[in-house]
Residue frames as a rotation matrix with the C-alpha (Angstrom) as fourth column:
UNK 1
0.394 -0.319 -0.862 -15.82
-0.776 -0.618 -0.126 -1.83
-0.493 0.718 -0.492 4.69
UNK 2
0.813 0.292 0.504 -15.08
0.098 0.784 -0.613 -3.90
-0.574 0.548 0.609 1.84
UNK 3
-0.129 -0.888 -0.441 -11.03
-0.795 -0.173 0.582 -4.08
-0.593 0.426 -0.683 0.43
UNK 4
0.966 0.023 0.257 -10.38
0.151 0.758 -0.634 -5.57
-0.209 0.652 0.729 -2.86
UNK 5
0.232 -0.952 -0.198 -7.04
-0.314 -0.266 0.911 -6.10
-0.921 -0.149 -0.361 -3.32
UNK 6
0.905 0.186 0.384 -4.97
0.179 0.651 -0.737 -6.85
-0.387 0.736 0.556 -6.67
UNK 7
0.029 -0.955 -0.296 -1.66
-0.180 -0.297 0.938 -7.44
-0.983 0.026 -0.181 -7.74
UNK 8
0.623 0.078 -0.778 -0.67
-0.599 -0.593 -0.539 -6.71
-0.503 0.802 -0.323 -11.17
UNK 9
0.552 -0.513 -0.657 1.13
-0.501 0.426 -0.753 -9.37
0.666 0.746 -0.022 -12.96
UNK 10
-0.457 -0.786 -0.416 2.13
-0.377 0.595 -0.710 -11.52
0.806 -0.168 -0.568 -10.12
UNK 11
0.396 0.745 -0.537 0.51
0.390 0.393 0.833 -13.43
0.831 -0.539 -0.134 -6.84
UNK 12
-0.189 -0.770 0.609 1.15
-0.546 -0.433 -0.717 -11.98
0.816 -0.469 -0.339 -3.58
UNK 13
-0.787 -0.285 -0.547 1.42
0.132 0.788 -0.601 -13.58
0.602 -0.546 -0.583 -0.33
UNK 14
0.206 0.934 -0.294 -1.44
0.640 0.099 0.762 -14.34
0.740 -0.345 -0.577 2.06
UNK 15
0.154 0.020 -0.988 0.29
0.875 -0.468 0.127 -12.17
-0.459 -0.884 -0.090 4.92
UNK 16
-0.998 -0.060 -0.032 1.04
0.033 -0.843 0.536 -9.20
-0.059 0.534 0.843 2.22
UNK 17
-0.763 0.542 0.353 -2.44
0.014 -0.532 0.847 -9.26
0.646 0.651 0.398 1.79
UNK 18
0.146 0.623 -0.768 -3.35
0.713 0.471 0.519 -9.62
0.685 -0.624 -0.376 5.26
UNK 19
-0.269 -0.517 -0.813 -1.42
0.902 -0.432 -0.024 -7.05
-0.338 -0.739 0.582 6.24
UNK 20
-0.926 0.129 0.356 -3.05
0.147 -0.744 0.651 -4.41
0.349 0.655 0.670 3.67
UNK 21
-0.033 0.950 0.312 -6.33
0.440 -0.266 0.858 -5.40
0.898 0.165 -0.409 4.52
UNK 22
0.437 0.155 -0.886 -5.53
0.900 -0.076 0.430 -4.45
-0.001 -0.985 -0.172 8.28
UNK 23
-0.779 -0.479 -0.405 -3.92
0.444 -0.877 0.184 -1.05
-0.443 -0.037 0.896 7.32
UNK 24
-0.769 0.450 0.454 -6.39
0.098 -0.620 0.779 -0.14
0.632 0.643 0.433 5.01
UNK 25
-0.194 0.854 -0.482 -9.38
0.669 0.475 0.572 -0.93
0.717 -0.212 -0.664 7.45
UNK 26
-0.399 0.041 -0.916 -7.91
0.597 -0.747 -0.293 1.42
-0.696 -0.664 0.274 10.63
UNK 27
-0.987 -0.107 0.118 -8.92
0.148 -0.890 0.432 4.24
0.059 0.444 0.894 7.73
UNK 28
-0.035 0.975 -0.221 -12.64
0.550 0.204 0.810 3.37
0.834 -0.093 -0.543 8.97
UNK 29
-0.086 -0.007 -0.996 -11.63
0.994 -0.075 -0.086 4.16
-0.074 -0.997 0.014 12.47
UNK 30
-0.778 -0.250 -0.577 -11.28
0.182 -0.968 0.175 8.65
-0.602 0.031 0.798 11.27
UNK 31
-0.788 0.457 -0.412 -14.23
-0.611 -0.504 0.610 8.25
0.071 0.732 0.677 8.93
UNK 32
-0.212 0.832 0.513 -17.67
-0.394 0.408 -0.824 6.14
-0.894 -0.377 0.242 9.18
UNK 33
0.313 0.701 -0.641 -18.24
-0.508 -0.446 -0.737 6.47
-0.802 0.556 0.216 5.77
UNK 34
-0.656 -0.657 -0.372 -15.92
-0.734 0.441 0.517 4.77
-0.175 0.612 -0.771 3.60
UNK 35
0.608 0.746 -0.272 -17.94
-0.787 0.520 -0.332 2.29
-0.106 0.416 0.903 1.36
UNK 36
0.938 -0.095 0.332 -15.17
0.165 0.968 -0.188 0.08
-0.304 0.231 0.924 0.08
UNK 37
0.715 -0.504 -0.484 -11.62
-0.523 -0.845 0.106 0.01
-0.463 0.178 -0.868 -1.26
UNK 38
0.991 -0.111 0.072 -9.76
0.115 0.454 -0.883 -0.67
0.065 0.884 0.463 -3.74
UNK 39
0.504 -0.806 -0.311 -5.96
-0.771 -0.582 0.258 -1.21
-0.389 0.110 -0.915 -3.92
UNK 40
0.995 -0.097 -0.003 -3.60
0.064 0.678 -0.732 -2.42
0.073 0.729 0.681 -6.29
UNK 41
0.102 -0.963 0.251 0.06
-0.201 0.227 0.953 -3.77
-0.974 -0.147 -0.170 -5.89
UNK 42
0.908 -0.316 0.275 2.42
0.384 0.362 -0.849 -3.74
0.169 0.877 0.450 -8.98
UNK 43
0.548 -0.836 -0.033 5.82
0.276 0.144 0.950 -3.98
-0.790 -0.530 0.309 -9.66
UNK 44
0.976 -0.042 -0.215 8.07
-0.181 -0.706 -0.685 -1.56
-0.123 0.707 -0.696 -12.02
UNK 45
0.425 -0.864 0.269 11.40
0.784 0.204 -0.586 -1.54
0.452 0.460 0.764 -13.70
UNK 46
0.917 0.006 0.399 13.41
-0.103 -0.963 0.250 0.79
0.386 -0.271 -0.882 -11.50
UNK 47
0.333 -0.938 0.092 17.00
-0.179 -0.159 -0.971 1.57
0.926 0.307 -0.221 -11.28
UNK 48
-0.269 -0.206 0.941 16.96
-0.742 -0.579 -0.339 2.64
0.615 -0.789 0.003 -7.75
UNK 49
-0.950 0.085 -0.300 15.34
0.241 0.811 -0.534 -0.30
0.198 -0.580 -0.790 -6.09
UNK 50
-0.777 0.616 -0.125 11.99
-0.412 -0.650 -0.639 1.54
-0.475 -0.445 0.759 -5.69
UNK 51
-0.689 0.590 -0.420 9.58
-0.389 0.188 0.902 -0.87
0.611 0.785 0.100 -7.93
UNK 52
-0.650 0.598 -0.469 7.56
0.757 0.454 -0.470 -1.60
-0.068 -0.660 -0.748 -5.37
UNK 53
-0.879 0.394 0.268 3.81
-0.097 -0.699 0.708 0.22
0.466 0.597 0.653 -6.37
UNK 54
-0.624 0.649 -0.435 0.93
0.758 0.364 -0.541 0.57
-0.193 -0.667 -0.719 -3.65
UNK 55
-0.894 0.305 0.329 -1.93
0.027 -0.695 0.719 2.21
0.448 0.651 0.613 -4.77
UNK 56
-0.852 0.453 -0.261 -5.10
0.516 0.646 -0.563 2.96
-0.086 -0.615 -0.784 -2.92
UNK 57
-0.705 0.637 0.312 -8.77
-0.118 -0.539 0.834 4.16
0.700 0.551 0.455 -3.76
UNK 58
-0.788 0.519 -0.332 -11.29
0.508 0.243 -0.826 4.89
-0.348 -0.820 -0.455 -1.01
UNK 59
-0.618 0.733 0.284 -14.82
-0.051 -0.398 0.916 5.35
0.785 0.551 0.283 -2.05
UNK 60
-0.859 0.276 -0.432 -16.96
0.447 -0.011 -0.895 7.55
-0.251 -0.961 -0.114 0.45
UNK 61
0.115 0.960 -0.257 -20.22
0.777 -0.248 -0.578 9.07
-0.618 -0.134 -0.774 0.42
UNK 62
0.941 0.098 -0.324 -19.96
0.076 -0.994 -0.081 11.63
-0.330 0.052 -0.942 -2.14
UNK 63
0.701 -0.704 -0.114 -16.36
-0.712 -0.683 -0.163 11.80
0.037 0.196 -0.980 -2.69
UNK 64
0.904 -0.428 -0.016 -12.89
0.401 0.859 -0.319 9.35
0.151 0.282 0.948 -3.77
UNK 65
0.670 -0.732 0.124 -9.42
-0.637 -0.481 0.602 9.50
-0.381 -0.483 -0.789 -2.29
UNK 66
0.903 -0.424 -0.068 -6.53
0.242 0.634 -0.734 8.14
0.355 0.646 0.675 -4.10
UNK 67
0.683 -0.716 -0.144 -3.05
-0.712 -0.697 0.088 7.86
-0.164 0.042 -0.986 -3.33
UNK 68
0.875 -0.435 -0.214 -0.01
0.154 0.667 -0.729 6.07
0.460 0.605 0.650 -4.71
UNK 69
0.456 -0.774 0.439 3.67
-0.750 -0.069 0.657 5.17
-0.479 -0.629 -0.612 -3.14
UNK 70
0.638 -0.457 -0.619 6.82
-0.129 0.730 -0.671 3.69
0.759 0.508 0.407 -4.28
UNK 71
0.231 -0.778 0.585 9.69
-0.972 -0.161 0.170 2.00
-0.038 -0.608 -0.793 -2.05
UNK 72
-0.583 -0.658 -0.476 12.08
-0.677 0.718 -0.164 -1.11
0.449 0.227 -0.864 -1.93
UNK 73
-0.917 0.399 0.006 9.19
0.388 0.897 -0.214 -3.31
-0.091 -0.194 -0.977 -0.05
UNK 74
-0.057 0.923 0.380 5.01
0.170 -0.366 0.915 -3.34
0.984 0.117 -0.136 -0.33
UNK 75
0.153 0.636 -0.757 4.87
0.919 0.189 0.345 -3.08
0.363 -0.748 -0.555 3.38
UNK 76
-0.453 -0.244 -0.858 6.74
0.441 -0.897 0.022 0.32
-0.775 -0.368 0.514 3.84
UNK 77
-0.900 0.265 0.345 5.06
0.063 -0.706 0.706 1.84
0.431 0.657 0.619 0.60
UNK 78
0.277 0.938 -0.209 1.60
0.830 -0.124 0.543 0.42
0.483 -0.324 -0.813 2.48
UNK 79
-0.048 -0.149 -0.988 2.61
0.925 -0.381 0.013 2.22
-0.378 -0.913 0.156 5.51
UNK 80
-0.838 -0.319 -0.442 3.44
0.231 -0.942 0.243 5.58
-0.494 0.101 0.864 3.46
UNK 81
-0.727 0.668 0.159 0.22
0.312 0.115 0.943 5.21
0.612 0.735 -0.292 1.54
UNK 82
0.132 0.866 -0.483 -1.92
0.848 0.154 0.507 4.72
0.513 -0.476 -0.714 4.25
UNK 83
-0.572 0.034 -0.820 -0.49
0.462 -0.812 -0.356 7.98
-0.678 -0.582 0.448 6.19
UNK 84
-0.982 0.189 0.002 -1.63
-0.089 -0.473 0.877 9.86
0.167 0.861 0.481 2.60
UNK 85
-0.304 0.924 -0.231 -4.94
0.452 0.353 0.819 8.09
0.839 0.145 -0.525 2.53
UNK 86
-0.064 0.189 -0.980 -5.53
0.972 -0.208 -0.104 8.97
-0.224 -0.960 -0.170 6.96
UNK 87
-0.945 -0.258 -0.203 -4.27
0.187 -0.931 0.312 12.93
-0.270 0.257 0.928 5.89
UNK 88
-0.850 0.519 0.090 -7.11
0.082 -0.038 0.996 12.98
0.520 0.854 -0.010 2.83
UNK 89
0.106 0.868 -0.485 -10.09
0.755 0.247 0.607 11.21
0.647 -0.431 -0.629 5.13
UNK 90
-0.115 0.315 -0.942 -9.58
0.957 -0.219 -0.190 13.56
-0.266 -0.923 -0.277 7.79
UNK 91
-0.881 -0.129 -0.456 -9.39
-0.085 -0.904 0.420 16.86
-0.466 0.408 0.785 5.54
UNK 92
-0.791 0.611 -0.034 -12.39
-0.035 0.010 0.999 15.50
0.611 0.792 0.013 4.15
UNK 93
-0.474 0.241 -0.847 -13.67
0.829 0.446 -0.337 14.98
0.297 -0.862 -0.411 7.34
UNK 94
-0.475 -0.179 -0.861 -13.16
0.596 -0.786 -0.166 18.49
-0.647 -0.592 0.480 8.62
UNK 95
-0.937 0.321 0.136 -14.92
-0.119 -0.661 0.741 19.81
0.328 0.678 0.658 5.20
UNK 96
-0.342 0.934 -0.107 -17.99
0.358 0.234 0.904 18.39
0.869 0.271 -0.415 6.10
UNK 97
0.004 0.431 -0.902 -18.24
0.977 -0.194 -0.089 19.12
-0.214 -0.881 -0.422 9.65
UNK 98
-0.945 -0.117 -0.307 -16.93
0.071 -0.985 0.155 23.21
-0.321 0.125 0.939 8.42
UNK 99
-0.594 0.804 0.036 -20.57
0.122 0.045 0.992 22.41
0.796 0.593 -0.125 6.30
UNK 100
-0.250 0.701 -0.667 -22.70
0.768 0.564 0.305 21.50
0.590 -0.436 -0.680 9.32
């Protein structure tokens, strides 16, 4: 599987983006399928401390999962993303086998 990664208006660190690609990859491990994936990292104007923006697009046979997370670092929004993203693949999972 193939992760492109991109921050939005700033550079991010080689272990931030070592550590995405190694969350985002385990989402192979619940699905076969997953072609490639796309996620983008950007940072927002927020009162609260939340500007931290992890976005993520898996593109499977047939069918695209998206989900998005905000929190005070990228590594805990990855983390809350990637549960979203695990949820999605495996409901999508369970459609196809309900098909078979």
């Amino acid at each position: 599987m193939k992760v492109n990664i991109q921050s939005i208006h700033f550079d991010a660190d080689i272990k931030l983006l070592d550590f995405i690609t190694k969350k985002v990859e385990k989402a192979k491990t619940f699905y076969e399928g997953i072609d490639n994936a796309m996620v983008y990292l950007r940072l927002e104007k927020d009162a609260h401390g939340e500007n931290k923006v992890v976005e993520v697009k898996l593109n499977m046979a047939g069918h695209e999962v998206f989900a998005k997370e905000h929190s005070n670092t990228f590594e805990s929004a990855v983390d809350l993303v990637i549960d979203k993203i695990k949820a999605q693949v495996k409901k999508h999972k369970e459609k196809l086998q309900d098909k078979v």
